[in-house]
C-alpha positions in Angstrom: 60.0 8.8 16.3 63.4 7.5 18.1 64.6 6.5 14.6 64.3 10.3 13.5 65.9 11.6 16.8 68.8 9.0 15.6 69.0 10.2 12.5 69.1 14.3 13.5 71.4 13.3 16.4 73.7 12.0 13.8 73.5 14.8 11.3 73.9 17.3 13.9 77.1 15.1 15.4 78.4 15.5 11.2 77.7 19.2 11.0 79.2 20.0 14.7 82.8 18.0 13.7 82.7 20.1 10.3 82.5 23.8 12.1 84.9 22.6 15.1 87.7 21.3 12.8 86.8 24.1 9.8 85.7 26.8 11.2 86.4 27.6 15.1 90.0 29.5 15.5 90.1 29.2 19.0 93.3 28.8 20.4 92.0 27.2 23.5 90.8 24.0 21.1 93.6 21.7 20.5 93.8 19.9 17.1 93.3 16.4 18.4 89.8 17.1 19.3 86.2 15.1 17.9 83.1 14.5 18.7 82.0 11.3 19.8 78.1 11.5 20.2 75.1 13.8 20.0 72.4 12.8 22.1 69.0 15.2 21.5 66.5 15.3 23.5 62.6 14.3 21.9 61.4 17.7 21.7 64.4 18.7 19.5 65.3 21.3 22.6 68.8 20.7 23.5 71.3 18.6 22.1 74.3 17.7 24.6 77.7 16.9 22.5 80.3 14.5 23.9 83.7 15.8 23.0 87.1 13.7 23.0 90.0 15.9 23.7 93.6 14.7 23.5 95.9 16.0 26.1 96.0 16.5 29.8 93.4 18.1 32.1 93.8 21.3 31.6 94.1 21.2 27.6 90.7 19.3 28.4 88.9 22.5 30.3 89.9 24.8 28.1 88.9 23.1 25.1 85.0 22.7 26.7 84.9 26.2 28.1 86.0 27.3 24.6 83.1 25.4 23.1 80.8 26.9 25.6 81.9 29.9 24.5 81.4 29.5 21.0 77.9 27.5 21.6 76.2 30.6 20.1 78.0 30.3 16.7 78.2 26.8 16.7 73.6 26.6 17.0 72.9 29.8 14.4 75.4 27.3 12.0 73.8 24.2 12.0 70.0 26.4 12.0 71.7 27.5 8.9 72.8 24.1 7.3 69.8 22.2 8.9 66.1 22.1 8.0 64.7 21.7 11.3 61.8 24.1 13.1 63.7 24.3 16.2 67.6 24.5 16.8 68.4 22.4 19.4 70.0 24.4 22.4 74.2 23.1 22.9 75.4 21.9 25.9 79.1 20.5 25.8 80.3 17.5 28.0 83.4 15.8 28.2 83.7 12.3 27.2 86.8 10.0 28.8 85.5 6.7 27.3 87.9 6.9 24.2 90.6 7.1 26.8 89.4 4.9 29.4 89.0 2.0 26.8 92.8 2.5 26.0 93.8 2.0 29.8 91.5 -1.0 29.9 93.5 -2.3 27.0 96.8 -1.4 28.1 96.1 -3.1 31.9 94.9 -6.4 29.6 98.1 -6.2 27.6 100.4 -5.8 30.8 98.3 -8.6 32.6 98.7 -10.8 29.7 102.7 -10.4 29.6 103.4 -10.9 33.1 101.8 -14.2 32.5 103.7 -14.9 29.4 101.6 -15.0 26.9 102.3 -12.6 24.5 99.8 -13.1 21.7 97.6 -9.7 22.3 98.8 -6.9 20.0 
């Protein structure tokens, strides 16, 4: 059963990155924008969608309150392109850990120079 969840989570994750970069014409959704996981629930009820936005706080509201606002759209699509009984409902959140990881690295690589060893890319 959790393999199948997996594997919908996954398709769902595909079909959500095609209609955000293909079809939305939003102008609050910046073009640096993906989707970095679909978790869905076991009854196939809701499926909450990590986004990565790139840009500063505000660019990063706007972008989730206009995929809240396009949620609608975004389900009757992938009920369309989907075979499944039930359309998961949408819930957007936003996901830092793309970002994050790139401060961790970049406090490594500063650590690692002010000791003076400057093998790490």
């Amino acid at each position: 059963m959790a393999d199948r969840i997996n594997r919908i989570s996954e398709e769902i994750k595909r079909e959500i990155s095609g209609i955000i970069q293909n079809e939305l014409k939003d102008p609050r959704l910046p073009e640096l924008i993906s989707v970095v996981s679909v978790n869905v629930t076991k009854d196939l009820r809701y499926a909450k969608v990590y986004i990565s936005v790139f840009g500063g706080k505000e660019q990063k509201e706007n972008a989730i309150e206009g995929l809240k606002s396009a949620a609608g759209f975004i389900r009757k699509e992938i009920g369309h392109r989907m075979k499944l009984r039930y359309t998961p409902e949408i819930q957007f959140e936003l996901d830092n850990s793309i970002e994050h990881g790139a401060y961790i690295n970049k406090l490594i690589k500063e650590t690692m120079e002010s000791d003076g060893n400057h093998d790490i890319n």
